[in-house]
C-alpha positions, 0 to 999 in steps of 0.5 A: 980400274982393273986392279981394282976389279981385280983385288975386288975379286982377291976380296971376295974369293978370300972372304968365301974361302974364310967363311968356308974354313970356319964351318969346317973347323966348326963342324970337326970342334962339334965331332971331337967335343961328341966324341970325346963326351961319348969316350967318357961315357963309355969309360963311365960304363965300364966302370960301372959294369966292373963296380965290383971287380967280377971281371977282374979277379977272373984268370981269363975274363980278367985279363981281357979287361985289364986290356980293354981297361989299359986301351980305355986308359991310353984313350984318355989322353984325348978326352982330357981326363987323366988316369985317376979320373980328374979332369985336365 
């Protein structure tokens, strides 16, 4: 009788520890999936700002994009997107 109370319990707390686990995982699947969608877009903008290549051909604003486009670039690897655009 109490072993059986006992893996009575074991169930139940291994039960709520699951349920628990899932909803966190569920709610970092939900902040990654967001943030990468919000990577793409900026990367999307800042490609859209620099459409024809103002930004770049300048000495000083030039070399500021190029960093900001390098450290865009190196974001990439997190969103799936490789650096010609496509998709992985």
């Amino acid at each position: 009788m109490i072993i059986e109370i006992f893996l009575s319990v074991l169930l139940l707390t291994s039960a709520v520890v699951n349920i628990i686990q899932l909803r966190r995982q569920e709610t970092l699947e939900t902040w990654l999936d967001d943030m990468s969608s919000d990577l793409n877009r900026v990367q999307k903008e800042f490609e859209i700002i620099d459409e024809k290549n103002w930004f770049e051909s300048d000495d000083e604003v030039g070399d500021t994009f190029n960093r900001l486009r390098d450290s865009l670039n190196k974001l990439n690897k997190y969103t799936g997107v490789d650096e010609d655009g496509e998709t992985t």
